[in-house]
C-alpha positions in Angstrom: 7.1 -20.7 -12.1 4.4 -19.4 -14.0 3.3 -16.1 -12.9 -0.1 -13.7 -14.1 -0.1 -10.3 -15.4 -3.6 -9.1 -14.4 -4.7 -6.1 -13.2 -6.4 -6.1 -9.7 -9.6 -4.8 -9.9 -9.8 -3.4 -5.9 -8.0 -1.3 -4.8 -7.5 -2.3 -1.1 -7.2 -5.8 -1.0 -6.7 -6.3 2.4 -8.6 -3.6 4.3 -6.9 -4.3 8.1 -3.1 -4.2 6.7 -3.8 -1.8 4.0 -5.7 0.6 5.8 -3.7 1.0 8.7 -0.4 1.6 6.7 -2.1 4.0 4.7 -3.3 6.1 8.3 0.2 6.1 9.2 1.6 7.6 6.1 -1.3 10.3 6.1 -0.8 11.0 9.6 2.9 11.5 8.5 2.5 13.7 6.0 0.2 15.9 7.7 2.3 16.2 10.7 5.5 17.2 8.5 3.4 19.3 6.7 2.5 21.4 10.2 6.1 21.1 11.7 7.5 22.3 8.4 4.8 25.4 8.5 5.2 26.0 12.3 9.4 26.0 11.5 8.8 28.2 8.9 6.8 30.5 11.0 9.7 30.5 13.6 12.4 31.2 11.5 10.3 34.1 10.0 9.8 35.5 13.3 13.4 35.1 14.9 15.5 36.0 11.9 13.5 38.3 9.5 10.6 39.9 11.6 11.6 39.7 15.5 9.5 42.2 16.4 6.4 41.8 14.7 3.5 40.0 16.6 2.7 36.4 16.0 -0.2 37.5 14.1 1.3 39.5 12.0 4.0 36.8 11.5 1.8 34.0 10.8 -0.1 36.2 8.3 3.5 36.9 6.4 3.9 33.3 6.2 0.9 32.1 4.6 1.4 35.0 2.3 4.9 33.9 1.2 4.6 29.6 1.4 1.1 29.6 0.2 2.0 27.6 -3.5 4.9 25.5 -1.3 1.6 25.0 1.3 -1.0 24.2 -1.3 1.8 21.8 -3.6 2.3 20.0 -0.3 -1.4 19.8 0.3 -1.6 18.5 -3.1 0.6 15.8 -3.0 -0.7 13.9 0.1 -3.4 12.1 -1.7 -0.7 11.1 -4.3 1.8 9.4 -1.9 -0.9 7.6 -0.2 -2.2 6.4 -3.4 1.4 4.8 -4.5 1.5 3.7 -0.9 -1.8 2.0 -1.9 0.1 0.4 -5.0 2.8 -0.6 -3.6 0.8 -2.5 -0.7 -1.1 -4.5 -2.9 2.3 -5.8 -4.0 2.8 -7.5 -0.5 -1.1 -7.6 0.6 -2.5 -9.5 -2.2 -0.4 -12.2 -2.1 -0.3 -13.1 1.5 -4.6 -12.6 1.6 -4.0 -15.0 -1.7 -1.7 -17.5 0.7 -4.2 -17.2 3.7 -7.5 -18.6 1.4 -5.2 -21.0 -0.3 -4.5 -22.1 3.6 -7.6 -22.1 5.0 -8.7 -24.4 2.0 -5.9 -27.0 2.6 -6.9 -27.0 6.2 -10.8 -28.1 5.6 -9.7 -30.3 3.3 -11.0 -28.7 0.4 -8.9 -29.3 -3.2 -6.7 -26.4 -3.8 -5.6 -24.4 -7.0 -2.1 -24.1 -7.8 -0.9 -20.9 -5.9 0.4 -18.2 -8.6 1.1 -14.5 -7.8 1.1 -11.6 -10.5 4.7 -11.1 -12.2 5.2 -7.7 -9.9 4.2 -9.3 -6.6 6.6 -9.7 -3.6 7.1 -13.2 -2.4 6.8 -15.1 -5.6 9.1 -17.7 -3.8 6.1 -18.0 -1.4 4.0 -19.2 -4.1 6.5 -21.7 -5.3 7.1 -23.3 -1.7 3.8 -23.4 -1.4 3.0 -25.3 -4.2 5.9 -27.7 -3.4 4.4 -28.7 0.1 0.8 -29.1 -1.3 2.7 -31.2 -4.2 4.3 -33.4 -1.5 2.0 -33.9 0.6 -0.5 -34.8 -2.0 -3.4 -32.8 -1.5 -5.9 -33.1 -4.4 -5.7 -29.9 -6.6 -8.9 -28.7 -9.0 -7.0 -27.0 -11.6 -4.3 -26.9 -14.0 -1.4 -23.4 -13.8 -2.7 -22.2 -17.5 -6.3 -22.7 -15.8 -5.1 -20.9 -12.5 -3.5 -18.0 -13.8 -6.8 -17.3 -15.9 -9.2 -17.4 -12.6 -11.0 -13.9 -12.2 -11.4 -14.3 -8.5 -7.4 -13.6 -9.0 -8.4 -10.2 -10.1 -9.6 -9.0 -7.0 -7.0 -9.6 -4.8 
């Protein structure tokens, strides 16, 4: 099965799966950031400084974790950018499936279904293109002519 090598051009290709994934790993990663600090805060004030005040405690903390704090800070937007990456692995080819779908369904002539060489679900693709093969819906375009599409670029 052929497959394409282009580059998407957008980033999030499928806003409603994409987006919510990406909330969850944010909303991770800023709550293990705060449990972290808060259990580093603790341990300061039970095993090094019991009888400081909380203040004075919290202050100490900051003080000492601030480059672990900021590092951590840091790398959020990094993971939820390779999250992004990695999604458009699975995204792009099922929002490619769904159009491919929804033409076959109005009766409209399909292209050949190919998914970039790094996508999930190539078998998808290829089951896909059996089914449309069998069932003899018309298709408009040749493998060599869809893999060279640019509306493949954006998703």
């Amino acid at each position: 099965m052929a497959s394409t090598n282009t580059k998407r051009r957008k980033a999030l290709v499928d806003p409603e799966v994409q987006g919510g994934i990406l909330r969850k790993i944010a909303i991770h990663w800023v709550l293990f950031f705060i449990c972290n600090a808060m259990a580093l805060m603790i341990w300061i004030r039970l095993f090094e400084q019991p009888d400081a005040d909380w203040g004075q405690t919290f202050a100490d903390t900051i003080r000492r974790f601030l480059p672990f704090f900021i590092i951590t800070m840091a790398l959020i937007p990094a993971f939820v950018w390779d999250t992004l990456k990695l999604t458009n692995r699975f995204a792009g080819p099922i929002l490619r499936l769904r159009g491919a779908l929804s033409d076959a369904s109005a009766g409209r002539a399909i292209v050949p279904l190919y998914f970039r060489t790094n996508d999930f679900w190539q078998e998808i693709a290829e089951n896909f293109n059996s089914v449309m093969e069998r069932c003899s819906v018309p298709t408009v375009a040749t493998s060599e002519q869809a893999a060279d599409e640019t509306s493949e670029d954006d998703i």
